[in-house]
Each structure stands twice: as structure tokens, then as C-alpha cells.
GUMI-997947 format. One record per residue (C-alpha): x, y negated, z negated. Coordinates in steps of 0.05 Angstrom, whole numbers, padded with zeros to 5 digits, always signed. Example, Ala and Ser with C-alpha at 12.3 -4.5 7.8 and 13.67 -1.06 7.14 Angstrom:
2
+00246+00090-00156+00273+00021-00143
//
This chain:
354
+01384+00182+01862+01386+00161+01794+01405+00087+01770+01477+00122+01744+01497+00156+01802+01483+00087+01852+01529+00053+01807+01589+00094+01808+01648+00080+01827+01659+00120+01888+01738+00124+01882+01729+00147+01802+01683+00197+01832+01734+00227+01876+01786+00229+01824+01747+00262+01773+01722+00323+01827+01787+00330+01842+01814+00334+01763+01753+00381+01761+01782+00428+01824+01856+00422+01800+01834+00439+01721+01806+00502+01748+01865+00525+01809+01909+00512+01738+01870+00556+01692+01877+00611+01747+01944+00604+01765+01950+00597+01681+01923+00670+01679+01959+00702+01736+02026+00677+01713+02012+00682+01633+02024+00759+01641+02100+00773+01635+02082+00850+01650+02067+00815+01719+02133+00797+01734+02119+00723+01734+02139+00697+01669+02219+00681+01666+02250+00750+01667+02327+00772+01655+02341+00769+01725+02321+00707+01740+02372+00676+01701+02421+00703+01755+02427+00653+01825+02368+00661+01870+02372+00675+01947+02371+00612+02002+02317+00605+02037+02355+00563+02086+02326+00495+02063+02382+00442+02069+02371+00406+02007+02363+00475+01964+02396+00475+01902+02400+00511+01841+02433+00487+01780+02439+00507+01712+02443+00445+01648+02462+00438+01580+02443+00377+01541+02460+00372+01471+02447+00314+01417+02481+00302+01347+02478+00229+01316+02537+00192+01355+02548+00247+01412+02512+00272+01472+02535+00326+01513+02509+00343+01589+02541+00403+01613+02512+00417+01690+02540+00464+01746+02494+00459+01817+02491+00512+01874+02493+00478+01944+02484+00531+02001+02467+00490+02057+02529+00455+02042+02570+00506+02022+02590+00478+01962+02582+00462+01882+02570+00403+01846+02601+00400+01772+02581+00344+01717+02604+00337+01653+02598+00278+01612+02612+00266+01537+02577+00207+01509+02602+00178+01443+02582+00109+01412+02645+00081+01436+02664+00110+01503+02635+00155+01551+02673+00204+01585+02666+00243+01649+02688+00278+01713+02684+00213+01768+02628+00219+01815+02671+00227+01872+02697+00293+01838+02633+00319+01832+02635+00360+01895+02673+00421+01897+02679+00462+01960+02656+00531+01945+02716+00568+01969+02698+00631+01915+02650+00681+01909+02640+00671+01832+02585+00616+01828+02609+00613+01748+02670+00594+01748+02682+00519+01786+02735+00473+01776+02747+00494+01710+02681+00496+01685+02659+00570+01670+02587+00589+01649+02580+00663+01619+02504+00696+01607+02515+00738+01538+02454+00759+01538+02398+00738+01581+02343+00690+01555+02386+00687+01492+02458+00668+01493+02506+00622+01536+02584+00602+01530+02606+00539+01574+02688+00530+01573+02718+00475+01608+02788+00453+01624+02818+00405+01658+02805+00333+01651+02755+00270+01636+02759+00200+01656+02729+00141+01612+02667+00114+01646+02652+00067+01598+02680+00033+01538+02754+00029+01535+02807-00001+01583+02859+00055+01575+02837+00085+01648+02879+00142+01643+02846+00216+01637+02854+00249+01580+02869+00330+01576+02805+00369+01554+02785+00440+01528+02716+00455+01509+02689+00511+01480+02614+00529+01472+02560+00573+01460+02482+00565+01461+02434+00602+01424+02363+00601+01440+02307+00586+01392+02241+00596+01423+02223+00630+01492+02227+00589+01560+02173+00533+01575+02160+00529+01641+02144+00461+01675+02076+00454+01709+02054+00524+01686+02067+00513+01613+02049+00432+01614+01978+00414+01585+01928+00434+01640+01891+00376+01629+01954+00336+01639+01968+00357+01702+01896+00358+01728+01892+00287+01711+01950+00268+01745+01933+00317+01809+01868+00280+01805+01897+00214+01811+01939+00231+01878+01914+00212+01948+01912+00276+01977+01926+00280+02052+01957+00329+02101+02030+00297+02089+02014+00301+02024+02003+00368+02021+02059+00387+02071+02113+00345+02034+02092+00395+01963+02106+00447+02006+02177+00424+02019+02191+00400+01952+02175+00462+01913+02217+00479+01858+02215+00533+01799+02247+00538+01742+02243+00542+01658+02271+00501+01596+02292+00528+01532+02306+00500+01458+02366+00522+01425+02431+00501+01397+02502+00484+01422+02554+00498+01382+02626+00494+01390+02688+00445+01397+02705+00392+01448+02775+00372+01455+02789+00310+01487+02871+00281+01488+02882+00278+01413+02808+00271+01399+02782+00341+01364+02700+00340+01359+02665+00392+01326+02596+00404+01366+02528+00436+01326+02474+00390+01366+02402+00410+01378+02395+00428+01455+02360+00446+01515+02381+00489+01580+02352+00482+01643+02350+00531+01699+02315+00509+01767+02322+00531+01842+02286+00503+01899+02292+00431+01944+02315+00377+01903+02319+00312+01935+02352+00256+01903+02306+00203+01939+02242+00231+01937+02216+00198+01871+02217+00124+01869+02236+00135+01783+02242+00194+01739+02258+00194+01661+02275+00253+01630+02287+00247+01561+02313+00296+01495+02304+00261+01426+02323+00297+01365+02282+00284+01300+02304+00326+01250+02269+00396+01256+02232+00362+01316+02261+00367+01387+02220+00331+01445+02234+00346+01517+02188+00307+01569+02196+00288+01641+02161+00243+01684+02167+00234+01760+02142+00178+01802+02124+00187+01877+02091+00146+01928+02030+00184+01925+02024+00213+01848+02060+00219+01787+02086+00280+01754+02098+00290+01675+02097+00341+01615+02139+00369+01566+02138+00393+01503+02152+00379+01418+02193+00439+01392+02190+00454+01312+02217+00516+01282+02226+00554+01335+02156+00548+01377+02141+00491+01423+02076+00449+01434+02064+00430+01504+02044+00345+01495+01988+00316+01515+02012+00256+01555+02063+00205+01556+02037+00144+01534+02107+00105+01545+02163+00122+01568+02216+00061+01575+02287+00048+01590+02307-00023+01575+02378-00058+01574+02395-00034+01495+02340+00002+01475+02283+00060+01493+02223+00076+01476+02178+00129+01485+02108+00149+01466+02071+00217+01462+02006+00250+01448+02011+00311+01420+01960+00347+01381+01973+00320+01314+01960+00251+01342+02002+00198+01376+02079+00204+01362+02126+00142+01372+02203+00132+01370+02248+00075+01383+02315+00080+01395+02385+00039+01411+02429+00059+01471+02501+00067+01441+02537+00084+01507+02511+00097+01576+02547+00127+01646+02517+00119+01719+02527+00151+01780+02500+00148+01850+02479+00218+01876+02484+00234+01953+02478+00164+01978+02404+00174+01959+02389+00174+01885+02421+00135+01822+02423+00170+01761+02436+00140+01685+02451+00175+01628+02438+00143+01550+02462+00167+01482+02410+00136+01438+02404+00136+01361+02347+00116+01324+02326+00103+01251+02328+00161+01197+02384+00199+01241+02340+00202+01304+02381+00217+01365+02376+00240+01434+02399+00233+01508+02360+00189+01561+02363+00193+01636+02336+00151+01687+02327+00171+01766+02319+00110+01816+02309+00120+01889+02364+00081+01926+02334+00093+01996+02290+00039+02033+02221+00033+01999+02169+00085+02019+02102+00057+02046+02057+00066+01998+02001+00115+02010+01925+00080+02029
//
């Protein structure tokens, strides 16, 4: 045994086959699901609800996010089987209130067929892949920002245009990416069975949102950079101890990332979207929330990109006794802008994995 190999560091050793053995289970999966003839690649009819599987934390929900300096917009409309109902959030963030439906509102009994159309809030495919209207009426409570605590009357009226073709997380992410952070994970049986459980598919796509919001005698127009989101699967509030998820607008630029934190490994990817085409990044070389400000880090292909950025105006809710979720309007320098969300697990700590 060479001088070299006595001196290794067993544990790097382990990491690095097992970057090696996820690399290549990627670049396979990569080619089996890169053909759209195949029927794997986001198709028309998956934009339509998927069947239960009988899970009881399945969900399926479909988002809107939208940035324009001094407004964020975050549009979302869940699918709860296994409880037999929907959960509807809307909240308008400006620099000087936020506005939304309360958490304890959230929750809608399903007592329709028509998954589109819940308390108010109606979502119409125009055309799959392509176009979307949202319409809302009814009303928003301030969160955040002014002491008048009365709702205000609102009407909103949008559509969303796509710009490039769906990115799909873990299949479209950076191989290496995701082989280094598979590498990094103590693998073990729970491990493995607890992936099983948690699986969840779904795509993202760049476009526009366009439109008017109406709120009491407040009239905002709406043409924001955006991103939709359409996943189905188990979602568990209190499975990762901290998620970010974060949309900043740079001019032409949009970036979309995510990162996940679990006991065992950390998730993250995303993407920098420029005239239409995205780039899946790198890595995340920072991703932070702090009291008035965020920052965030990437490596893309043209090098390391940085932003830093102010939060205006900020709502959080708790999420099904076991999750807390924050969401930030943030601006930045040169017009930069963008929405910033933060998941915390509000459960007990997990053991961490030996």
C-alpha cells in the first residue's frame, strides 16, 4: 500500500466513493429522463392534479411568486387528500405593509369537486406549459406594518406567461452538485427508508406575472419577473431542520435556488435564468437570512455571483404545528429585488445521525 493511500482519511474516502457512485446513478437517471419522447420530461398532463397514493402528508400545490422593486407577490393553492381539504396563501408584500389571508384561514375544507376554484382564489391552465390566470376575491388582512387591523376588500387579476421550458429539481440541478451533497450524507437503512417516504416531483418555470391587484382603495399595477412551481408528493413541514428558498431579480437575470437541511444531508440547486434559457448553478456558496438584510452567494459558470439585499417587509406563519415559514421582500442596489423564504423545524430536535 502506497505511502498516499495509508494516509488517507478514511471518512474522505467514503465520501468521495460515494460522490463517485451517486455522479454516475445521476448521469443515468440524467439520460433516461432527458428524453421527453419518453414520457418523463414535464408533459401537458402533468400540469393537471395527480392521483393519491394514500400517503397522509401528500400534497400537491401549485405557486406563483412574483418580484418588482417594492412588491412581492406569492400566490399558492395546496391539495390535501388525506385531509380532505385545501390550503390557500396569498400574501402581498409591499415596503410598508404586508398583507395576507391569516394563517388560521389557510385551511379550507374541500367541500367541491373543482380543485381550482377555493375560497375565492381561482387558478385557470390557458395553455399548458405556457399560460396561467390567478383571480382572487375576497379579502386580506395586514400582517405587518400598519395598525389599521381591519381587512381591506381585494380583486386581483393575473396572468403568467412562461419564458423558458420547466427545470426540474434534482434532475435538472448540476450533477456534480448533487453528488457532492449525496456524498456527504451518512447513508443508513433509515436513511434510505425515510427518501422513500419523502419523495416528491415536480418542475419550476421562469416567466412573467402580469396584471392588477386591488387592495381597499389601493390600485397596483403588477409586471414582475416570476416563477411557478408545481410539485406533488409527501411534504412534511418538520422534516428539514432549515430551508431557504430564494427568487432575486437582477435585471435580465432571474435566480431561483433552494437549499434544504436534514439531520443526515443537505439538499440544494437551482438555477440563473437570462433571456429566456436557464443555467443550472454550481453551488451555493451562502445563503443567509439575517434580521434586515440577506445575502446569498452562487457559482455559476461565469464565476462566483454575489448579491446583498435589505428586507423591506416580512410575514410569518406557523405551518401544521410543525414548520415556521418566513417570507421577505428584499431590494437591493441598482434595482435588485426578490422574495426570501426561510423554513425552520418547530418540532423537538432530531438526534443527529453518527
Amino acid at each position: 500500500m502506497s505511502e498516499r493511500a495509508r494516509g488517507a482519511n478514511p471518512s474522505g474516502l467514503r465520501t468521495q466513493v460515494k460522490a463517485a457512485l451517486a455522479r454516475w446513478v445521476l448521469h443515468k437517471r440524467r439520460e433516461l429522463l432527458g428524453s421527453e419522447e419518453a414520457g418523463h420530461r414535464p408533459a401537458a398532463h402533468d400540469e393537471a392534479t395527480h392521483a393519491w397514493d394514500g400517503r397522509r402528508r401528500f400534497a400537491e400545490d401549485y405557486v406563483f411568486a412574483a418580484a418588482q422593486p417594492d412588491l412581492g407577490v406569492l400566490v399558492r393553492l395546496e391539495w390535501l387528500p388525506g385531509r380532505a381539504a385545501h390550503r390557500v396563501w396569498l400574501v402581498v408584500l409591499r415596503d410598508d405593509v404586508a398583507w395576507w389571508i391569516p394563517p388560521d384561514e389557510t385551511i379550507v375544507a374541500q367541500s367541491v369537486a373543482d380543485r381550482w376554484h377555493v375560497a375565492g382564489l381561482t387558478l385557470d391552465c390557458v395553455q399548458p406549459l405556457s399560460r396561467w390566470t390567478v383571480r382572487y376575491a375576497g379579502k386580506l388582512h395586514p400582517a405587518e406594518g400598519i395598525e389599521d387591523r381591519r381587512p381591506r376588500r381585494c380583486e386581483i387579476q393575473l396572468e403568467f406567461t412562461a419564458d423558458a421550458a420547466p427545470f426540474v429539481p434534482g434532475v435538472d440541478d448540476d450533477p456534480d452538485l448533487v453528488a457532492r451533497r449525496l456524498g456527504e450524507a451518512h447513508w443508513d437503512p433509515e436513511l434510505v427508508r425515510a427518501v422513500r417516504r419523502a419523495t416528491q416531483r415536480g418542475y419550476v418555470q421562469v416567466g412573467r406575472l402580469r396584471g392588477t391587484a386591488v387592495i381597499g382603495d389601493d390600485v397596483i399595477p403588477i409586471d414582475a419577473r416570476s416563477v411557478r412551481q408545481h410539485h406533488w408528493g409527501v411534504r412534511d413541514w418538520g422534516a428539514p431542520t432549515g430551508a431557504v428558498q430564494s427568487l432575486l431579480v437582477d435585471g435580465d437575470e432571474l435566480a431561483w435556488v433552494q437549499r434544504a437541511e436534514f439531520p443526515a444531508l443537505t439538499l440544494e440547486g437551482g438555477f440563473v435564468a437570462e433571456g429566456g434559457r436557464w443555467q443550472a448553478i454550481r453551488g451555493i456558496g451562502r445563503a443567509e437570512r439575517q434580521r434586515d438584510g440577506c445575502r446569498l452567494e452562487l457559482e455559476t459558470d461565469a464565476g462566483v455571483r454575489q448579491w446583498s439585499t435589505q428586507v423591506l417587509r416580512a410575514a410569518t406563519m406557523r405551518v401544521d404545528g410543525r414548520g415556521s415559514f418566513d417570507l421577505a421582500l428584499v431590494s437591493g442596489p441598482t434595482g435588485v429585488c426578490g422574495l426570501w423564504a426561510t423554513q425552520w423545524r418547530t418540532l423537538p430536535p432530531v438526534p443527529a445521525v453518527r
